[in-house]
TORDO-511188 format. One record per residue (C-alpha): residue number from 1; residue in one letter; chain; x, y, z. Coordinates in pm, whole numbers, always signed. Each point is the difference from the previous one (the first is absolute). Layout:
! residues N
<atom nr="NUM" rest="a" kette="A" east="X" north="Y" up="Z"/>
...
//
This chain:
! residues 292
<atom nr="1" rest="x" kette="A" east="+170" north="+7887" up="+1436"/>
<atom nr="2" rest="x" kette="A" east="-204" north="-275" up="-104"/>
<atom nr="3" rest="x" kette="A" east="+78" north="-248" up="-285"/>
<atom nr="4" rest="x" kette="A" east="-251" north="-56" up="-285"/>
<atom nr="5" rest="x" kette="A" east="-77" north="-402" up="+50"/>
<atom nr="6" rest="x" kette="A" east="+127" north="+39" up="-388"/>
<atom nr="7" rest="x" kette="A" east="+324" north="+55" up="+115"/>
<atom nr="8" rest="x" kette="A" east="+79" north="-244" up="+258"/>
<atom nr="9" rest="x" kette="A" east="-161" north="-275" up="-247"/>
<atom nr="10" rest="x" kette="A" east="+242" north="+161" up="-295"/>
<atom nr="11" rest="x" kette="A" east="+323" north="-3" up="+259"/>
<atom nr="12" rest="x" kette="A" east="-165" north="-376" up="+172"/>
<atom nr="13" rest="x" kette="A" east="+2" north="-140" up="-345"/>
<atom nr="14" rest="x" kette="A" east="+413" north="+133" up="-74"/>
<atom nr="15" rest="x" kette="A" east="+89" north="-122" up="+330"/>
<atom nr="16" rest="x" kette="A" east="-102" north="-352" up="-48"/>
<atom nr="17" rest="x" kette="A" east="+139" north="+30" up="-335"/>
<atom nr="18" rest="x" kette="A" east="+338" north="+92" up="+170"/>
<atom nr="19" rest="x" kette="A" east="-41" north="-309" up="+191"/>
<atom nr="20" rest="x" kette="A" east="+11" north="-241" up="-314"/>
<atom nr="21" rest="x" kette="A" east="+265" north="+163" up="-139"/>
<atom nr="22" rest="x" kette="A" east="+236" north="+83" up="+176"/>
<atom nr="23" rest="x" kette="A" east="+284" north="-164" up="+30"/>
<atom nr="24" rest="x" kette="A" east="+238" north="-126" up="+308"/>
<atom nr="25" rest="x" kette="A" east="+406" north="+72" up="-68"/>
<atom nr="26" rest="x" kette="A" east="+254" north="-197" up="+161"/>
<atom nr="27" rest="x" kette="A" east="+235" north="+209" up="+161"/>
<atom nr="28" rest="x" kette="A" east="+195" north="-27" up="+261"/>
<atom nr="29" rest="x" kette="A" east="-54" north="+62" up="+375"/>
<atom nr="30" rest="x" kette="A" east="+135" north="+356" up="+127"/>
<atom nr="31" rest="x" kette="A" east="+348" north="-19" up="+187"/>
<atom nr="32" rest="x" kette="A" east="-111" north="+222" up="+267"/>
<atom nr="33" rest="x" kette="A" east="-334" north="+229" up="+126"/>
<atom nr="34" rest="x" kette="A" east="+46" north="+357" up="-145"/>
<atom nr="35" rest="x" kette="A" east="-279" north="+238" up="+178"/>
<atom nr="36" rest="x" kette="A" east="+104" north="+343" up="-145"/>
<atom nr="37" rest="x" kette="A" east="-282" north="-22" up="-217"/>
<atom nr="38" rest="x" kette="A" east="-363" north="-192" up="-55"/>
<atom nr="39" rest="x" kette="A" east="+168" north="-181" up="-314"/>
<atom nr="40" rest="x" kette="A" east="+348" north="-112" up="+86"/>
<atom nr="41" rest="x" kette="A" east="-64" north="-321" up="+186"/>
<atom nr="42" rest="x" kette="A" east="-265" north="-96" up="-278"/>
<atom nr="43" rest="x" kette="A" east="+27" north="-230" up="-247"/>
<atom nr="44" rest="x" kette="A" east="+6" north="+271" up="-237"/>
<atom nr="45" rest="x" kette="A" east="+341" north="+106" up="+86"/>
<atom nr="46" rest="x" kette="A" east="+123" north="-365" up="-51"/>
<atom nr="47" rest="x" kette="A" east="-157" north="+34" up="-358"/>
<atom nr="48" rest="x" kette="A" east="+152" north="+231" up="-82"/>
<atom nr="49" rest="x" kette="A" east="+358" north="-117" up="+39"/>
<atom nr="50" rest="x" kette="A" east="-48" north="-275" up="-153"/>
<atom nr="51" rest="x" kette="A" east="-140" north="+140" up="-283"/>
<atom nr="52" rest="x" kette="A" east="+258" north="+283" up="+7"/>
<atom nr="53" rest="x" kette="A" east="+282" north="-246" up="-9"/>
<atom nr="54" rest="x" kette="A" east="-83" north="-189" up="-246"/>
<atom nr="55" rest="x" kette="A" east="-170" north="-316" up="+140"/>
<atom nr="56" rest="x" kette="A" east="-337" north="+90" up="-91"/>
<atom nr="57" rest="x" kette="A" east="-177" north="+131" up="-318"/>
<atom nr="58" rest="x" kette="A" east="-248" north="+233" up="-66"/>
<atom nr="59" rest="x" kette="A" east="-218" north="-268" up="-108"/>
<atom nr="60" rest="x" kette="A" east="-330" north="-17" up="+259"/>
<atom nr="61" rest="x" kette="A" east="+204" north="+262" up="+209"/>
<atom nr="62" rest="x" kette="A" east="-296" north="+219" up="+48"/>
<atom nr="63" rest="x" kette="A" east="-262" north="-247" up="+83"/>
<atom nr="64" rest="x" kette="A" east="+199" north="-162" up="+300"/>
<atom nr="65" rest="x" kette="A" east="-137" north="+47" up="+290"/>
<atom nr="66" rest="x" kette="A" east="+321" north="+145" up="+169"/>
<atom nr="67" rest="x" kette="A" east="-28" north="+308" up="-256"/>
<atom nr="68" rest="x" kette="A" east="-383" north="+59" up="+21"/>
<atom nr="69" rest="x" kette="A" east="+31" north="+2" up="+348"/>
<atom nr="70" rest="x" kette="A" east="+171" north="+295" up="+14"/>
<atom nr="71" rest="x" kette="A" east="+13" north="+138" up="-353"/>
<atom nr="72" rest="x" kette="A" east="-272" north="-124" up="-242"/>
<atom nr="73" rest="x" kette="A" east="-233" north="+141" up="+240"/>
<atom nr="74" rest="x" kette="A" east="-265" north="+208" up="-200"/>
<atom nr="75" rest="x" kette="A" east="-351" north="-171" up="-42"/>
<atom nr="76" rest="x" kette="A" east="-235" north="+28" up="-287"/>
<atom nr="77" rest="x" kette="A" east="-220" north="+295" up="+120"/>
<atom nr="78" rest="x" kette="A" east="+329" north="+197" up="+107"/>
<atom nr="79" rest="x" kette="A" east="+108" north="-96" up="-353"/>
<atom nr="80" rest="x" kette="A" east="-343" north="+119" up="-183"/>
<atom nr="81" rest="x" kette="A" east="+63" north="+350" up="+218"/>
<atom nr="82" rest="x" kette="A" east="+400" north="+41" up="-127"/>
<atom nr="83" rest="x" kette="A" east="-160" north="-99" up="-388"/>
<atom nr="84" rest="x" kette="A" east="-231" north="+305" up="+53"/>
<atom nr="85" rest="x" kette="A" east="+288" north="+254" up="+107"/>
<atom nr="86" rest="x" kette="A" east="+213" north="-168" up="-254"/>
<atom nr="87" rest="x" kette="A" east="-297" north="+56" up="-289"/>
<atom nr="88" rest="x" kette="A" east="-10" north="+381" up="+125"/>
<atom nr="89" rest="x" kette="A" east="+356" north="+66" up="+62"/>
<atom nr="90" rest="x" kette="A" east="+139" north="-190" up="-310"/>
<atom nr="91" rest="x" kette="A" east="-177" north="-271" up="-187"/>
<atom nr="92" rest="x" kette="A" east="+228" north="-49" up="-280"/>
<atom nr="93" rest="x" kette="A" east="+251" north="-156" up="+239"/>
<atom nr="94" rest="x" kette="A" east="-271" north="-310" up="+72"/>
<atom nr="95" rest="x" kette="A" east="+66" north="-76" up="-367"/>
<atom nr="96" rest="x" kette="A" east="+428" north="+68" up="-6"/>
<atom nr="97" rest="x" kette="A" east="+180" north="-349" up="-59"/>
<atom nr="98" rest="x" kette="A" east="+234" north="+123" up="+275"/>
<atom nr="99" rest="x" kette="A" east="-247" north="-2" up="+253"/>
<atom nr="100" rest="x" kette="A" east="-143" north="-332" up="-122"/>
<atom nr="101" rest="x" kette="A" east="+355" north="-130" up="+30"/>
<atom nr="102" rest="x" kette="A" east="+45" north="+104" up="+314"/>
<atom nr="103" rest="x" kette="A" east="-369" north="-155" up="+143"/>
<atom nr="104" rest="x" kette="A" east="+97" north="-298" up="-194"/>
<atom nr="105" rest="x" kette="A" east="+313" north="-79" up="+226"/>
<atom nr="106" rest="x" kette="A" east="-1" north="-231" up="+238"/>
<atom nr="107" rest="x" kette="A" east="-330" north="-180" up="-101"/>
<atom nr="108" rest="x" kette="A" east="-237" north="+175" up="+239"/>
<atom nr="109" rest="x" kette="A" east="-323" north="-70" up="+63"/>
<atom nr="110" rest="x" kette="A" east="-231" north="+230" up="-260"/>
<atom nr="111" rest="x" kette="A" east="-327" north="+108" up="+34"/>
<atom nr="112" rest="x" kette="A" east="-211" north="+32" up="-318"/>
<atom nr="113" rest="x" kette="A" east="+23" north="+320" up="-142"/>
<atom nr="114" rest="x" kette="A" east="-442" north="+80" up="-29"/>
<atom nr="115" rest="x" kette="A" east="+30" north="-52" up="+323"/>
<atom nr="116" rest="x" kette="A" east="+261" north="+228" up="+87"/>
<atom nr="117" rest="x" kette="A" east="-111" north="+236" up="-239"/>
<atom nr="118" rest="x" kette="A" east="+344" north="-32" up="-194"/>
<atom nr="119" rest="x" kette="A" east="+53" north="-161" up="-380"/>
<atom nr="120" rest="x" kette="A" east="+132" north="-317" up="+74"/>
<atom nr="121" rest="x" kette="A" east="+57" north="-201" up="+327"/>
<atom nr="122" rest="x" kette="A" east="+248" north="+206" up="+257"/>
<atom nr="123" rest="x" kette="A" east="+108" north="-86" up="+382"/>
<atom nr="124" rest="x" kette="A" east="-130" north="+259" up="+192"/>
<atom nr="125" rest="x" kette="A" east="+361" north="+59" up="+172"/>
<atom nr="126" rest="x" kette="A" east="+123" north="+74" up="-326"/>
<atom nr="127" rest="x" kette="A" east="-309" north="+268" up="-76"/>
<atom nr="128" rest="x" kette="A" east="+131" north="+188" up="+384"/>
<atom nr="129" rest="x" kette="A" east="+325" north="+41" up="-119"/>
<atom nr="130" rest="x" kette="A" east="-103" north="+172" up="-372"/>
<atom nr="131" rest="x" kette="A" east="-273" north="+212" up="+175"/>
<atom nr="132" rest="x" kette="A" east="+295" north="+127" up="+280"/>
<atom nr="133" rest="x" kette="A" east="+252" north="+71" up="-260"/>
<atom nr="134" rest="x" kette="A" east="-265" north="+232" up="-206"/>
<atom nr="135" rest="x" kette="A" east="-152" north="+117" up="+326"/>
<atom nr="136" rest="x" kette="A" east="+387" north="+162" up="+87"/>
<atom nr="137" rest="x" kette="A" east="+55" north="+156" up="-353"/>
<atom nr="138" rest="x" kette="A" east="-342" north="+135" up="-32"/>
<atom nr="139" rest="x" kette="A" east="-12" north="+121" up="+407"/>
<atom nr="140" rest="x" kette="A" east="+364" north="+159" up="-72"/>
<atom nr="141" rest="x" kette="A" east="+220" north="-197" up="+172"/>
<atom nr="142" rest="x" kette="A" east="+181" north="-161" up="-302"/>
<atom nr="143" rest="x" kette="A" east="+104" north="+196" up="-294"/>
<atom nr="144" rest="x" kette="A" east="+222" north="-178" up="-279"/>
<atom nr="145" rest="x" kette="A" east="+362" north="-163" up="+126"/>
<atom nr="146" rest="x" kette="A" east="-49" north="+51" up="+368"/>
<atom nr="147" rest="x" kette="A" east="+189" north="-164" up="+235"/>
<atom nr="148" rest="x" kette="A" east="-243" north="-236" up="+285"/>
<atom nr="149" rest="x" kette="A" east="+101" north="-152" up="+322"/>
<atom nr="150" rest="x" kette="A" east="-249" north="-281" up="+52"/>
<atom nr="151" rest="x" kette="A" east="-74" north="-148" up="+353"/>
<atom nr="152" rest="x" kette="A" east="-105" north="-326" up="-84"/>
<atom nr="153" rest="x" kette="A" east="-2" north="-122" up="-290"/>
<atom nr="154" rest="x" kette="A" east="-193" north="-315" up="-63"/>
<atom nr="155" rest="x" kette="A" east="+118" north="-213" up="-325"/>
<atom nr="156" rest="x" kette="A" east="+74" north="+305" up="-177"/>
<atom nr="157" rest="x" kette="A" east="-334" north="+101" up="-100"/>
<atom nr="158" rest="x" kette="A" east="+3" north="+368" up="+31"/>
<atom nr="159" rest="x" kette="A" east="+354" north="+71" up="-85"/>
<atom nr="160" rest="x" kette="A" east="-85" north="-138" up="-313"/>
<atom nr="161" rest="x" kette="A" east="-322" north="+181" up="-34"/>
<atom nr="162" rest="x" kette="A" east="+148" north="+343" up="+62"/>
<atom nr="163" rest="x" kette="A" east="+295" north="-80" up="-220"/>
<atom nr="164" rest="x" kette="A" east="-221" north="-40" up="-301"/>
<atom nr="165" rest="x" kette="A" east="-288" north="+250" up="+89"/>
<atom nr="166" rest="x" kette="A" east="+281" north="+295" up="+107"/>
<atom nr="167" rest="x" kette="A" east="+315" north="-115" up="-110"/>
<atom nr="168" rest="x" kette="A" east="+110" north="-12" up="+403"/>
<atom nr="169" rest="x" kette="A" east="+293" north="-167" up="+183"/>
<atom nr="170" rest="x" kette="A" east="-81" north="-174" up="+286"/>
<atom nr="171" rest="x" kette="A" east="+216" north="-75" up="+313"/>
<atom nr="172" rest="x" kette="A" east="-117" north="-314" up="+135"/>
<atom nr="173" rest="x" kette="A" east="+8" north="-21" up="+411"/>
<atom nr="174" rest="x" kette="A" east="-92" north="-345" up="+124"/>
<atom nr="175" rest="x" kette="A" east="+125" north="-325" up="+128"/>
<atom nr="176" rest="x" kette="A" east="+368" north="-62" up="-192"/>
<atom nr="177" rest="x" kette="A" east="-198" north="-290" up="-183"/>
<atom nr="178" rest="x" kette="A" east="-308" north="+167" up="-99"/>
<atom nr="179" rest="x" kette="A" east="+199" north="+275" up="-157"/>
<atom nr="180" rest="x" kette="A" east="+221" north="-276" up="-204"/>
<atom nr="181" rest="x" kette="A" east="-356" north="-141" up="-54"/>
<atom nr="182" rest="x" kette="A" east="-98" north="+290" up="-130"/>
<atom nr="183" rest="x" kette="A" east="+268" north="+120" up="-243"/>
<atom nr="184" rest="x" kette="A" east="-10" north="-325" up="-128"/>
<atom nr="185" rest="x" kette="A" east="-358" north="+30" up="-84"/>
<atom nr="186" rest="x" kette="A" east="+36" north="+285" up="-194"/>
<atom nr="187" rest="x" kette="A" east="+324" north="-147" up="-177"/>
<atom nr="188" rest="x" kette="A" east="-257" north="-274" up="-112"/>
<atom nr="189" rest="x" kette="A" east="-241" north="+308" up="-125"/>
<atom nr="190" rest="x" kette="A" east="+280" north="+149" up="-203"/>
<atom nr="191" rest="x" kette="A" east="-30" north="+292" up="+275"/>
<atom nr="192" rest="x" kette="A" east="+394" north="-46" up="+114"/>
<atom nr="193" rest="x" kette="A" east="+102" north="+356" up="+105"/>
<atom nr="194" rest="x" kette="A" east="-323" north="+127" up="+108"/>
<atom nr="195" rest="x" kette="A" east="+97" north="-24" up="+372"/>
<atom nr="196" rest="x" kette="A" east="+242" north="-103" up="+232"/>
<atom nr="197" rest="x" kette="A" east="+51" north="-167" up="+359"/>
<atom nr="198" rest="x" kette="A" east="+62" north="+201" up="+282"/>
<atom nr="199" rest="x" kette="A" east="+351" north="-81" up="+95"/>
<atom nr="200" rest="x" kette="A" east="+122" north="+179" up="-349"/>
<atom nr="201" rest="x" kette="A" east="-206" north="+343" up="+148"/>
<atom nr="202" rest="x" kette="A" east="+254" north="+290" up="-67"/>
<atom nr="203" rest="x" kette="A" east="-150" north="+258" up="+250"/>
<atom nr="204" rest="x" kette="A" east="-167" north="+211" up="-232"/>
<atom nr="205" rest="x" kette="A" east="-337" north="+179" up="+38"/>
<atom nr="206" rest="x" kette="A" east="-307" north="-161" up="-113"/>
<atom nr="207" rest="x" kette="A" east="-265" north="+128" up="-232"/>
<atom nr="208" rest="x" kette="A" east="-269" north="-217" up="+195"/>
<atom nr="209" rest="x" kette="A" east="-5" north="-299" up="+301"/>
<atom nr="210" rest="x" kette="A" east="-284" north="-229" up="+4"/>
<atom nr="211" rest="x" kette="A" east="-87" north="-305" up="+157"/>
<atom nr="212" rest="x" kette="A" east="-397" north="-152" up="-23"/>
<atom nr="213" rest="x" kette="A" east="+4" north="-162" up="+330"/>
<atom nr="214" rest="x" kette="A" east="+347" north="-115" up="+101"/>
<atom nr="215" rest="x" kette="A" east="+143" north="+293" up="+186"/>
<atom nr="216" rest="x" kette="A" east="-332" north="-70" up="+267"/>
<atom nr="217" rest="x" kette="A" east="+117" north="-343" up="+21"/>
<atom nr="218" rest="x" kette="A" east="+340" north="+83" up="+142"/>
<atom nr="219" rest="x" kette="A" east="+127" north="+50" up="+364"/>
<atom nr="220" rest="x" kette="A" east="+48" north="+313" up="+138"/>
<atom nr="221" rest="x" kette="A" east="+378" north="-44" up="-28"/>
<atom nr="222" rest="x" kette="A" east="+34" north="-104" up="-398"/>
<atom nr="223" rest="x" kette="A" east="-275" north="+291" up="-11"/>
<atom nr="224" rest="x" kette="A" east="+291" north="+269" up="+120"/>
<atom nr="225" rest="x" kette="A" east="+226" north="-138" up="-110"/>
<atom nr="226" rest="x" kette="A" east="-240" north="+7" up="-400"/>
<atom nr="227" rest="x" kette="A" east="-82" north="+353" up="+75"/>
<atom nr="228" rest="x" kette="A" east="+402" north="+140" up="+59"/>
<atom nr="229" rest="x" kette="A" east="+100" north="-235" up="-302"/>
<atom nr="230" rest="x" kette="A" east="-263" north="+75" up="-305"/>
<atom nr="231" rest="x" kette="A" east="-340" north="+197" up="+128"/>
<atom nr="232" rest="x" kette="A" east="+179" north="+318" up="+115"/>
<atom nr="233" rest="x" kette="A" east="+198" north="-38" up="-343"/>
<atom nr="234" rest="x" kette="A" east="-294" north="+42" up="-184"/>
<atom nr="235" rest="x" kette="A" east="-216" north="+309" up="-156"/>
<atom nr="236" rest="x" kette="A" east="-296" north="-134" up="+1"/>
<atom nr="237" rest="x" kette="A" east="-140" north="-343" up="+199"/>
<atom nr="238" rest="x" kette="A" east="-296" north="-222" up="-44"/>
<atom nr="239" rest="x" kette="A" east="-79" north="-300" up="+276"/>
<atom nr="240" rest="x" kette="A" east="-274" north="-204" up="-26"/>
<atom nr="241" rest="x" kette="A" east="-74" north="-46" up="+419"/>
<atom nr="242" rest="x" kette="A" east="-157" north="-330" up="+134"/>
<atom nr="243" rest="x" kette="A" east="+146" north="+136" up="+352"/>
<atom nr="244" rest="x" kette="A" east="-343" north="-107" up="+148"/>
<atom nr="245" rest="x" kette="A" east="+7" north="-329" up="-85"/>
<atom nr="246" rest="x" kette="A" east="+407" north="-101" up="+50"/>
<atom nr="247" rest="x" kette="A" east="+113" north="+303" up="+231"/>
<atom nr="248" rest="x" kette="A" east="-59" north="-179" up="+352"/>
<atom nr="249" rest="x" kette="A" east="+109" north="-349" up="-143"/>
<atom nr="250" rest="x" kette="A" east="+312" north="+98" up="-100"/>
<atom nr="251" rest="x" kette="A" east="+88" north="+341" up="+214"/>
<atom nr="252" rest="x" kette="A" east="-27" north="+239" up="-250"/>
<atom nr="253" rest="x" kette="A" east="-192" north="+322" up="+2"/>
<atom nr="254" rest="x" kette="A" east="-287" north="+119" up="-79"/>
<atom nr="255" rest="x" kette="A" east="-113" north="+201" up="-259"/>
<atom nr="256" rest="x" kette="A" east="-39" north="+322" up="+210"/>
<atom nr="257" rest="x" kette="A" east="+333" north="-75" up="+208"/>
<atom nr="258" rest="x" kette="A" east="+174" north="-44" up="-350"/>
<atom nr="259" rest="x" kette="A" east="-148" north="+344" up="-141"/>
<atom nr="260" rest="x" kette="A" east="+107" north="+149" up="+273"/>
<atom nr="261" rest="x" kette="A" east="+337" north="-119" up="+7"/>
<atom nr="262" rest="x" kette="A" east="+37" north="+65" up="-368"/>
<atom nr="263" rest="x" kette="A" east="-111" north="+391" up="+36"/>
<atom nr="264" rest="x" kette="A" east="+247" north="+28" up="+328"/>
<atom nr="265" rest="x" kette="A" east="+322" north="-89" up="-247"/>
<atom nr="266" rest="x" kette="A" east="-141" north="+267" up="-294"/>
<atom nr="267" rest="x" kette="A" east="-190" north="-216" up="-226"/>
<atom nr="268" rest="x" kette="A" east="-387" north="+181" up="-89"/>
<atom nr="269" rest="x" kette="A" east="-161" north="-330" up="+79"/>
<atom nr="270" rest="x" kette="A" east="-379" north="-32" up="-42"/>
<atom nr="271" rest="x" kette="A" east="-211" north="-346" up="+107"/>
<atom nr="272" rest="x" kette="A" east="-272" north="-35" up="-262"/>
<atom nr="273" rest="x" kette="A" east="-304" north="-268" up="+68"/>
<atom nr="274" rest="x" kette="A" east="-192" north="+106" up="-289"/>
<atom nr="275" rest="x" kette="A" east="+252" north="+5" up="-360"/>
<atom nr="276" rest="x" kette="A" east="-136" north="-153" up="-306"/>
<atom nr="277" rest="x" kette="A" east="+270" north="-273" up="-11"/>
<atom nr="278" rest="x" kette="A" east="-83" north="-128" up="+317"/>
<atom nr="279" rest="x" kette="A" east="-230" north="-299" up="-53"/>
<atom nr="280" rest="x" kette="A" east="-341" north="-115" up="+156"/>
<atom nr="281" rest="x" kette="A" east="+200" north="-280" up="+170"/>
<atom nr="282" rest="x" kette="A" east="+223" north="+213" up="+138"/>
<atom nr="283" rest="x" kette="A" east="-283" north="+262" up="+136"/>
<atom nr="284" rest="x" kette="A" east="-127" north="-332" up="+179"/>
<atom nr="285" rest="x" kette="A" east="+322" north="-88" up="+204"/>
<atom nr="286" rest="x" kette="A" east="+105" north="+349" up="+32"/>
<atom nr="287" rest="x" kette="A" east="+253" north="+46" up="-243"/>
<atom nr="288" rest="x" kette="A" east="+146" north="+368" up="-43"/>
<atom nr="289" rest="x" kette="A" east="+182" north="+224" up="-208"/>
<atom nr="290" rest="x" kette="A" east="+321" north="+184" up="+136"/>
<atom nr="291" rest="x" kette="A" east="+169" north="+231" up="-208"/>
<atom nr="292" rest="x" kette="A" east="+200" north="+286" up="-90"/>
//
């Protein structure tokens, strides 16, 4: 698929943008090399425990280059695509001071809203998140107070999203210190009680498991060992699959071996290249849709 010259200008123009400001955090060097997933020996992680721990603020947190990296990730034409599902799906919530509070933490780099397609200036991270968590109520997958296991769960983002859009619970499942990170995020948000980390996980089954990228960033090993813990736990399953891009790298599986894995242990799972919350960039490097 070929890219309007529109587009790469539009996303050319945020990415030197990005460049000016964003911002460089001091943190300190990692103790050790942690290759269980793409993001653990990344200065993300280190971020993150800082910032869960108290020696960092919020302040500039999303416009350092150690969470963009990994996290603030979604460019301006991405961003003008989740505005469009978001205008469909729910446009009231582009207005809600909630959401605005949310996009406002952490200082991230905004794009302006006529460009976007939005009423005000929004990062285009923030837009993915609000068009996921009304893509999962309106698809079915959410209905009011259900309980989520997320793989992967960024600064919080999401959890928050689907906490406001369908009253959810989240379980967080991520690196210790992203998961403080992220609890203390939503503290900030006046979300506390919306979710939970993993290590307080009672067992119980799961109205829904998703992770948008994360669970196809993981070894084979943390990937069984994900599956027997939370996916098998839950009724219904949504994972966002850049197995094409990170499978080799960091010996996972693919999308077909995981499909096929999935339907060998009982679970009715279906790979899906083509869903409407699956975004241009994501047709271009491949990006699929497992679910269940």
């Amino acid at each position: 698929m070929k890219r309007r010259i529109w587009h790469r200008l539009h996303d050319r123009s945020w990415s030197e943008v990005g460049k000016l400001l964003s911002r460089a955090a001091k943190i300190p060097e990692p103790a050790g090399t942690d290759t269980s997933s793409i993001s653990a020996s990344m200065p993300w992680a280190r971020i993150a425990d800082a910032y869960a721990g108290g020696n960092l603020t919020s302040h500039h947190y999303r416009r350092t280059n150690a969470v963009r990296d990994i996290v603030e990730t979604v460019g301006a034409e991405e961003g003008r695509f989740y505005a469009r599902r978001i205008r469909e799906w729910g446009a009231r919530w582009l207005t809600d001071p909630r959401i605005e509070g949310i996009d406002a933490w952490g200082d991230p780099i905004r794009w302006p809203g006529f460009l976007l397609g939005t009423p005000r200036a929004f990062s285009p991270t923030t837009l993915r998140y609000l068009a996921t968590a009304l893509w999962l109520e309106k698809s079915g997958y959410l209905t009011s107070g259900a309980n989520i296991n997320e793989i992967g769960v960024g600064f919080g983002g999401l959890a928050a999203m689907n906490a406001l859009v369908s009253d959810a619970s989240t379980t967080l499942v991520d690196l210790p210190q992203v998961e403080r990170a992220a609890l203390r995020m939503l503290d900030e948000n006046q979300l506390t009680g919306c979710a939970h980390s993993a290590v307080e996980s009672d067992g119980a089954t799961l109205d829904l498991v998703i992770s948008n990228y994360a669970f196809t960033e993981l070894n084979a090993k943390i990937q069984e060992d994900y599956f027997h813990k939370y996916l098998k736990r839950a009724t219904r399953g949504v994972i966002v699959s850049n197995s094409s891009v990170f499978a080799k790298s960091i010996q996972g599986r693919s999308d077909e071996q995981l499909v096929t894995w999935f339907r060998s242990e009982g679970l009715d799972a279906r790979l899906d290249s083509s869903n409407e919350i699956l975004s241009p960039g994501d047709h271009l490097n491949g990006v699929t849709l497992i679910h269940w």
